[in-house]
Each structure stands twice: as C-alpha cells, then as structure tokens.
PDB file as gemmi writes it, atoms N, CA and C in Angstrom:
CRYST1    1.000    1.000    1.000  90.00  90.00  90.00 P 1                      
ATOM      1  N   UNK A   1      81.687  61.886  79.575  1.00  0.00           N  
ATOM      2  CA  UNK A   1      81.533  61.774  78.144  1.00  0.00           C  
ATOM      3  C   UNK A   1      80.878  60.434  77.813  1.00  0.00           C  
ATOM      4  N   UNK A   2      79.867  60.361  77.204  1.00  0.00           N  
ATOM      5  CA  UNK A   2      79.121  59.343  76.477  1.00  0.00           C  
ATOM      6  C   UNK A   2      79.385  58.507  75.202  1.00  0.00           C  
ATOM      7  N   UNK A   3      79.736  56.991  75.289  1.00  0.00           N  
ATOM      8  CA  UNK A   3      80.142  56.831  73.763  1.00  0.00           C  
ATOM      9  C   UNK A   3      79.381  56.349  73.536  1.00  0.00           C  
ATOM     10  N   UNK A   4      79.494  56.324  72.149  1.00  0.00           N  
ATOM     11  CA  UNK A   4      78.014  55.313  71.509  1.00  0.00           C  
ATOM     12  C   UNK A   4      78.539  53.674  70.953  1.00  0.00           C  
ATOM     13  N   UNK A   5      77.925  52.903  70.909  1.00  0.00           N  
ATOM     14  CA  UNK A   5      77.947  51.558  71.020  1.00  0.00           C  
ATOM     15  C   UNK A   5      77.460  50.592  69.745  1.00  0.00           C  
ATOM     16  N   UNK A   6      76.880  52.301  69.266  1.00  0.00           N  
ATOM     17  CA  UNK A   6      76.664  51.297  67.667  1.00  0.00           C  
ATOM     18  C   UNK A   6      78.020  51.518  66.564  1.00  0.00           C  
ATOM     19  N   UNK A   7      78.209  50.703  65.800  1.00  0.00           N  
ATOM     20  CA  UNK A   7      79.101  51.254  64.721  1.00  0.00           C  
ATOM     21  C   UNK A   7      78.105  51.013  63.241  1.00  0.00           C  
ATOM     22  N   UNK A   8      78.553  52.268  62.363  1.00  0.00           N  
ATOM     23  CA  UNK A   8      77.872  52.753  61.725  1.00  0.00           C  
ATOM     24  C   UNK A   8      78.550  52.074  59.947  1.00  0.00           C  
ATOM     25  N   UNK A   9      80.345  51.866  60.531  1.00  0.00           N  
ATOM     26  CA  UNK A   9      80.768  51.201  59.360  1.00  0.00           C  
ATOM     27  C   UNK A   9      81.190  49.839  59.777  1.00  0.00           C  
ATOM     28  N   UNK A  10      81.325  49.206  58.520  1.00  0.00           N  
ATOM     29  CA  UNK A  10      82.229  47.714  58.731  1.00  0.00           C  
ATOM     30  C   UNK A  10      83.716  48.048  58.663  1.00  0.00           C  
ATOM     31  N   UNK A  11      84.798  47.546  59.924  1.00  0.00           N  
ATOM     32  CA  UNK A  11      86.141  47.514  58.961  1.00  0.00           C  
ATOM     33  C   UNK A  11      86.707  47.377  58.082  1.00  0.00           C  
ATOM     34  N   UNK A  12      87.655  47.896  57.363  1.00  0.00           N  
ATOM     35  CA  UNK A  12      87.881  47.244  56.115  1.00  0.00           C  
ATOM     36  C   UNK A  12      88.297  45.188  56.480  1.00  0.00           C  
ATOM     37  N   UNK A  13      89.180  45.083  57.594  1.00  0.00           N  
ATOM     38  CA  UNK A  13      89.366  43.616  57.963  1.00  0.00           C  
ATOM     39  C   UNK A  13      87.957  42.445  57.440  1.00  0.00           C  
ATOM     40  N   UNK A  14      86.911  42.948  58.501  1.00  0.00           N  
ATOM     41  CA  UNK A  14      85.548  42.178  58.645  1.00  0.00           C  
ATOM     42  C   UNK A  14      85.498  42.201  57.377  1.00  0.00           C  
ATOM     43  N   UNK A  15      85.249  43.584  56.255  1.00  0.00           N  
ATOM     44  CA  UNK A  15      84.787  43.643  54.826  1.00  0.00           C  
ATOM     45  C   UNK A  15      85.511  42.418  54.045  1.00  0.00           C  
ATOM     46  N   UNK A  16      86.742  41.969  54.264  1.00  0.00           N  
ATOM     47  CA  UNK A  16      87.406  41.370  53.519  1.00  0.00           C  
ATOM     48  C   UNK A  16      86.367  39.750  53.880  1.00  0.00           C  
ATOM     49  N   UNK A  17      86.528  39.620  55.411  1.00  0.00           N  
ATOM     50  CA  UNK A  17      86.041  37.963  55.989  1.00  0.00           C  
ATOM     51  C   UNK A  17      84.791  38.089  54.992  1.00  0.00           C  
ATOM     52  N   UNK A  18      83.448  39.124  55.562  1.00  0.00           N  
ATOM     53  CA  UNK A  18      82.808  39.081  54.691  1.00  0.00           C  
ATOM     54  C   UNK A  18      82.761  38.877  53.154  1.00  0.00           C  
ATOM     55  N   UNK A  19      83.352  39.578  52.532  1.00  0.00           N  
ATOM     56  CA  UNK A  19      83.385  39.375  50.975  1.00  0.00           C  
ATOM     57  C   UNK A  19      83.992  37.841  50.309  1.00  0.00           C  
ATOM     58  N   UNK A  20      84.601  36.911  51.307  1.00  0.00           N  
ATOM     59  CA  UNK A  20      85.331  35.481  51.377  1.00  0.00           C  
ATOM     60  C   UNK A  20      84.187  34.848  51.744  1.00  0.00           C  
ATOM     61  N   UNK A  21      83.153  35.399  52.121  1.00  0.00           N  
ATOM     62  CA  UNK A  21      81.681  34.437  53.293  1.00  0.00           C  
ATOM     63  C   UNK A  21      80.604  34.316  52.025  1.00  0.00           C  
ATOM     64  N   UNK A  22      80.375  32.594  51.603  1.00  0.00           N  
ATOM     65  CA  UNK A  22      78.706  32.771  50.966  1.00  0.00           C  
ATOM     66  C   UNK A  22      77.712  33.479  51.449  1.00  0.00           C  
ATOM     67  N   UNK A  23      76.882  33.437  50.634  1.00  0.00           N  
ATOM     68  CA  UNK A  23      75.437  34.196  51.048  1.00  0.00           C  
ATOM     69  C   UNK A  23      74.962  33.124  51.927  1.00  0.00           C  
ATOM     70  N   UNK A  24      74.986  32.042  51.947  1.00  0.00           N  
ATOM     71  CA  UNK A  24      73.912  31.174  53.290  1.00  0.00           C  
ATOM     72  C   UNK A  24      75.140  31.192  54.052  1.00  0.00           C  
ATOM     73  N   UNK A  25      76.371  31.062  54.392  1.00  0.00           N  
ATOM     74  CA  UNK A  25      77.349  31.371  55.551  1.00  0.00           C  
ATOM     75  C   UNK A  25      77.004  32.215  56.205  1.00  0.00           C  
ATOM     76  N   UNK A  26      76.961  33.536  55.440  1.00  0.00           N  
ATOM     77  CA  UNK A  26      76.194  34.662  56.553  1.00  0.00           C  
ATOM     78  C   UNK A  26      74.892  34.726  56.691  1.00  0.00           C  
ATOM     79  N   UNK A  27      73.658  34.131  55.775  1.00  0.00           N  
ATOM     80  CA  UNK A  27      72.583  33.499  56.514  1.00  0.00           C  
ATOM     81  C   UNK A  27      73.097  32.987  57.426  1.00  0.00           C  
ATOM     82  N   UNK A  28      73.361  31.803  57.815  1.00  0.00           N  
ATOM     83  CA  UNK A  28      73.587  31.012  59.141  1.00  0.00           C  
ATOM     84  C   UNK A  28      73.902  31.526  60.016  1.00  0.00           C  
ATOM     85  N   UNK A  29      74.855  32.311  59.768  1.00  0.00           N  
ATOM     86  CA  UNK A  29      75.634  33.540  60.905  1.00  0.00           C  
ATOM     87  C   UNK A  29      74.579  34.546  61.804  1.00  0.00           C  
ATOM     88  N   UNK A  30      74.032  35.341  60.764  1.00  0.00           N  
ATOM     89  CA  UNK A  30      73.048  36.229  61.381  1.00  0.00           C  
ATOM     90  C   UNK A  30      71.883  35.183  62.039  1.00  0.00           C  
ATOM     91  N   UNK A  31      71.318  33.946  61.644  1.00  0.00           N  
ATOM     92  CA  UNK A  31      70.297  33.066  62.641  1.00  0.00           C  
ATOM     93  C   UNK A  31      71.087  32.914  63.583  1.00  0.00           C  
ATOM     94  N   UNK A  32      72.467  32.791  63.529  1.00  0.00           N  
ATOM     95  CA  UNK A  32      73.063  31.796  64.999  1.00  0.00           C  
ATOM     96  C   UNK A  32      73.194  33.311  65.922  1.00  0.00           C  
ATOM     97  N   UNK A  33      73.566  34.254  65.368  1.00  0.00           N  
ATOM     98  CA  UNK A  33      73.269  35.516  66.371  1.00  0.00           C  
ATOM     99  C   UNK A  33      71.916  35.809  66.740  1.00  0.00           C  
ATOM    100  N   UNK A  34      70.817  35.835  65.813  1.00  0.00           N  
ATOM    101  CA  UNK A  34      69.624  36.444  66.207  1.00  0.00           C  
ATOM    102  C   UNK A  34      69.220  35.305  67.529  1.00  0.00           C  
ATOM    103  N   UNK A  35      69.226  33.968  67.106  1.00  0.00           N  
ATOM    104  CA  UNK A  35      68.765  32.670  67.865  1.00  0.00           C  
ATOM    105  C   UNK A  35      69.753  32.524  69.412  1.00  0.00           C  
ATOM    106  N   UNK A  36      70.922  33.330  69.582  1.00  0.00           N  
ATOM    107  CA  UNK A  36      71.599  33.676  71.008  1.00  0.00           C  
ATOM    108  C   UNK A  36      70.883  34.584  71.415  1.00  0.00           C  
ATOM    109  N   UNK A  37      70.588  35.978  70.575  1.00  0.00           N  
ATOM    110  CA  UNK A  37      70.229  37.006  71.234  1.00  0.00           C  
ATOM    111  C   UNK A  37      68.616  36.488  72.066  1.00  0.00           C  
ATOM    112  N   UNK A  38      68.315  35.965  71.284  1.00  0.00           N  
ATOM    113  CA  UNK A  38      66.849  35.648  71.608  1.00  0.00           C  
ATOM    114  C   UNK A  38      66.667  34.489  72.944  1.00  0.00           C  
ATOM    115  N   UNK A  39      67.720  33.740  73.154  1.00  0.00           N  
ATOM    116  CA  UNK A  39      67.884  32.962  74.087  1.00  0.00           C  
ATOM    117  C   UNK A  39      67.982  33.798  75.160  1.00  0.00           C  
ATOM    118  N   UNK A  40      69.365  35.127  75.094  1.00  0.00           N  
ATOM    119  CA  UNK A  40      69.577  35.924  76.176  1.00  0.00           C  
ATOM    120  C   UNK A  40      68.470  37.068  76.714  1.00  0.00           C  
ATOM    121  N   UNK A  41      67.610  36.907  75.936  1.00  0.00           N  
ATOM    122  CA  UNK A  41      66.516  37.963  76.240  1.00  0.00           C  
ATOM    123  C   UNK A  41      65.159  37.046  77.157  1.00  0.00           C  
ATOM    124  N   UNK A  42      65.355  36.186  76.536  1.00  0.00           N  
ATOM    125  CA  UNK A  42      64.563  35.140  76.976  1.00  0.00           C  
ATOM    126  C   UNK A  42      64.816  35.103  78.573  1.00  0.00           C  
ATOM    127  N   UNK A  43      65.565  34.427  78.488  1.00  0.00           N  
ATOM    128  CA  UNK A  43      66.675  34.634  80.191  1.00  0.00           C  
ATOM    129  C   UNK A  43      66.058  35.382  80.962  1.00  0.00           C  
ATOM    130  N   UNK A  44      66.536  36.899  80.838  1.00  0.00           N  
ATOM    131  CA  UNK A  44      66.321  38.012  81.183  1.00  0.00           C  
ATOM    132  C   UNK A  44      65.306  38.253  81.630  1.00  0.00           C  
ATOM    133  N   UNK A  45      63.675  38.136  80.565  1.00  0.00           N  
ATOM    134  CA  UNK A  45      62.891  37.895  80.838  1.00  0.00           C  
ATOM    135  C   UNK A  45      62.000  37.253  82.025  1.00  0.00           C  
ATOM    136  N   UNK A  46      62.798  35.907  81.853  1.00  0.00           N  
ATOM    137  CA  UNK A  46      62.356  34.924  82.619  1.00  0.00           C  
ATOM    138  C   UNK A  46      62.513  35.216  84.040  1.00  0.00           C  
ATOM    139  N   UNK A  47      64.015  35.612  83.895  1.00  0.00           N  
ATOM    140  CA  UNK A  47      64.644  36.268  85.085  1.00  0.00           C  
ATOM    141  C   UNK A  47      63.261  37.245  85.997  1.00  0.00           C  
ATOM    142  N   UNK A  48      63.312  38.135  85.371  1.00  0.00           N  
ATOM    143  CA  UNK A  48      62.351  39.145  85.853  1.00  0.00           C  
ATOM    144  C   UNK A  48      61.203  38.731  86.208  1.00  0.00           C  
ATOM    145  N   UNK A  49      60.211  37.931  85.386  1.00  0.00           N  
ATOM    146  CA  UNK A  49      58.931  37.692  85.577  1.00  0.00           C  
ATOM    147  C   UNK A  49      58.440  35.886  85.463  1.00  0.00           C  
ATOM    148  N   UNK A  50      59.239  35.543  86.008  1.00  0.00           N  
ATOM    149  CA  UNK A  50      59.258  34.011  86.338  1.00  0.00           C  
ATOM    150  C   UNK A  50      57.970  33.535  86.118  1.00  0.00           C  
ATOM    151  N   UNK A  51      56.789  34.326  86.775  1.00  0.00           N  
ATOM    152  CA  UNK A  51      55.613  33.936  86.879  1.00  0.00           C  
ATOM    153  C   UNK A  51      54.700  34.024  85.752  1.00  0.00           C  
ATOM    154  N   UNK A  52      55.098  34.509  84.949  1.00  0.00           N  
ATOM    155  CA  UNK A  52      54.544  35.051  83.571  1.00  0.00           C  
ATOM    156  C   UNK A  52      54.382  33.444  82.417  1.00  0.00           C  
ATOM    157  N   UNK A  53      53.362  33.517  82.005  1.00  0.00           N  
ATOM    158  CA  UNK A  53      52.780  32.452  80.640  1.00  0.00           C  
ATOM    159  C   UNK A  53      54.106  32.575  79.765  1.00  0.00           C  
ATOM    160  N   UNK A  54      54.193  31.587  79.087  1.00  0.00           N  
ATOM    161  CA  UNK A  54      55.294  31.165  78.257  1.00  0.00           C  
ATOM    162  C   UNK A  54      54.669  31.779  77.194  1.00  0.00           C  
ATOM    163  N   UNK A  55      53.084  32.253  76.917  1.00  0.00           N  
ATOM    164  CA  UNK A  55      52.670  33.144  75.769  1.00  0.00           C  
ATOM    165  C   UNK A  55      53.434  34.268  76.039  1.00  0.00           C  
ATOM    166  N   UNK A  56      53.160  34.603  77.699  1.00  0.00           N  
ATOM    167  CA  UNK A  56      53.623  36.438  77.710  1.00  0.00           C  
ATOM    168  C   UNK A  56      55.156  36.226  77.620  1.00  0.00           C  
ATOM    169  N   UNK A  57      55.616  35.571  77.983  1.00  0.00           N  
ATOM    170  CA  UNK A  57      57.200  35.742  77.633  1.00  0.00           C  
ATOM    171  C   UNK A  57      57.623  35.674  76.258  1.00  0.00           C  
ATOM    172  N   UNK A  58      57.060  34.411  75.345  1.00  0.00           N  
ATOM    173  CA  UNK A  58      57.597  34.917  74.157  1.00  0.00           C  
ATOM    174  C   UNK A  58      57.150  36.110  73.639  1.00  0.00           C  
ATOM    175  N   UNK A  59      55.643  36.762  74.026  1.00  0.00           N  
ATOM    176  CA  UNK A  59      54.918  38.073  73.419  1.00  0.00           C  
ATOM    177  C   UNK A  59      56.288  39.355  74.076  1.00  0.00           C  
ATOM    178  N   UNK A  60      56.874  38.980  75.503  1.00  0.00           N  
ATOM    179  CA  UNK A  60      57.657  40.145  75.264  1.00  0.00           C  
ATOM    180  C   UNK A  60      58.956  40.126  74.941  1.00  0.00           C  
ATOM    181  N   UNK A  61      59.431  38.605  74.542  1.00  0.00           N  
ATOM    182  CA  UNK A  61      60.630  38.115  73.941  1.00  0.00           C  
ATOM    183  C   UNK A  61      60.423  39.257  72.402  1.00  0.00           C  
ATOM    184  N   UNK A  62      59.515  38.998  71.930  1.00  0.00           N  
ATOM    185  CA  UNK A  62      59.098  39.386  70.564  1.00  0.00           C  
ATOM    186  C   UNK A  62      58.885  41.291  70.355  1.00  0.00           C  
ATOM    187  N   UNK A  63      58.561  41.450  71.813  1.00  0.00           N  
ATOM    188  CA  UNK A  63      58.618  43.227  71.713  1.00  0.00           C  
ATOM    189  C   UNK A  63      60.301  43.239  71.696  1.00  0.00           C  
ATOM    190  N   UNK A  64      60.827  42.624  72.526  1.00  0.00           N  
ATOM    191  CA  UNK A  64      62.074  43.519  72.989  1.00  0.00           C  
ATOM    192  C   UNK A  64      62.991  43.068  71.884  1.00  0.00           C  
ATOM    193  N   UNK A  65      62.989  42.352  70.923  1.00  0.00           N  
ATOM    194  CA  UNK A  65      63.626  42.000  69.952  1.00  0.00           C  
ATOM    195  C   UNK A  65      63.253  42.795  68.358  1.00  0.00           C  
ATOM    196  N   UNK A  66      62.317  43.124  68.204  1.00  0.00           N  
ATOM    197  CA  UNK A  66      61.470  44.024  67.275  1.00  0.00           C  
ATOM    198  C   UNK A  66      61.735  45.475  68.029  1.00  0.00           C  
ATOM    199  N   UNK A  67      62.639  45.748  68.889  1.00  0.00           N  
ATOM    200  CA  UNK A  67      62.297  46.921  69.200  1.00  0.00           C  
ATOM    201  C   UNK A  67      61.110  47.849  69.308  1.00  0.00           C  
ATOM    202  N   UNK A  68      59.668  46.857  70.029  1.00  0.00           N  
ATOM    203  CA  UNK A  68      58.426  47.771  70.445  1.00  0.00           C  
ATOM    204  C   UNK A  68      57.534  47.574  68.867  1.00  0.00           C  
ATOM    205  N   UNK A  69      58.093  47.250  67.645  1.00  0.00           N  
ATOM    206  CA  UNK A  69      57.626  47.112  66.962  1.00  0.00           C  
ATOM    207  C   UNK A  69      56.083  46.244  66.538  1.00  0.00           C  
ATOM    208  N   UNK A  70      56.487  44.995  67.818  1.00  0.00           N  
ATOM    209  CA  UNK A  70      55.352  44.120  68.188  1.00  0.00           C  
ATOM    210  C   UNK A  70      54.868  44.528  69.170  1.00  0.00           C  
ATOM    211  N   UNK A  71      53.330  44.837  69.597  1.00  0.00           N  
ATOM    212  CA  UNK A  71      52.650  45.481  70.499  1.00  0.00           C  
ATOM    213  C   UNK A  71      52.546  44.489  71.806  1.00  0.00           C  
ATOM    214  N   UNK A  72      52.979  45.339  72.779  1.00  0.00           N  
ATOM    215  CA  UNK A  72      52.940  44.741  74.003  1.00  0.00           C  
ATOM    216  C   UNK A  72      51.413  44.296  74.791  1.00  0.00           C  
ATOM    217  N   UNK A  73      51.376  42.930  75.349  1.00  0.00           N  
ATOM    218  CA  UNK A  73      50.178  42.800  75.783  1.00  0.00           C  
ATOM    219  C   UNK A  73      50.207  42.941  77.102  1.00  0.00           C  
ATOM    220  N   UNK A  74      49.372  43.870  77.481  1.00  0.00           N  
ATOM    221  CA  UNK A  74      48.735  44.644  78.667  1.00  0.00           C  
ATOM    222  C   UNK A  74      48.053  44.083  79.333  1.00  0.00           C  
ATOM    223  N   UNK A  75      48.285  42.878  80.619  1.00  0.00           N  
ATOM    224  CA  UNK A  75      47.542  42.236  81.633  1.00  0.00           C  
ATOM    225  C   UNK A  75      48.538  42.932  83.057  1.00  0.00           C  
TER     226      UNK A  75                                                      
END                                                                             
C-alpha cells in the first residue's frame, strides 16, 4: 500500500500557531525553508555532478526547485 506524503489540510493546532504568526514571521519562515531546501538540493546536486559549472548547478538547482518549470540546459 502506497501513502501519499503530501497533506492537503493544515491542522487545526498549526492553524491556531499560524493565525498567532505576523505576515513577515511567516515571510521569514517560508525563506528560511525555501533557503534550506535549496541548500539541500544544492548538495545533492553537487553530490552527483561535482564536475559540473556552478552556472549548471545553480541552472539545475533552479529546475529541481521550480519543479521542471525552469528549462533544463542540455550540454
């Protein structure tokens, strides 16, 4: 059996932290997540293709974070 990994609602708990959180608190929040995720992809990246331009890594830092949305460059 397969579960899925997204959740589709907020708890009511989180709803509450949230609704107690300014609007730039959770600005800050969502940069300090996007700016980890992007570190850990980075990694990953790096991991894999060590040899690769610091252009092509951020170019596929930038696909795999956009979900394909940013076009991959083909060398």
């Amino acid at each position: 059996m397969k579960t899925s990994h997204y959740i589709d609602q907020i708890d009511r708990h989180m709803a509450r932290v949230l609704a107690c959180t300014s609007e730039c608190a959770r600005l800050q929040a969502g940069f300090r997540m996007w700016t980890a995720a992007r570190s850990v992809i980075r990694a990953a990246v790096l991991a894999d293709h060590g040899d690769w331009s610091r252009e092509r890594v951020d170019r596929e830092v930038a696909v795999r974070l956009s979900k394909g949305l940013v076009a991959r460059v083909v060398n």
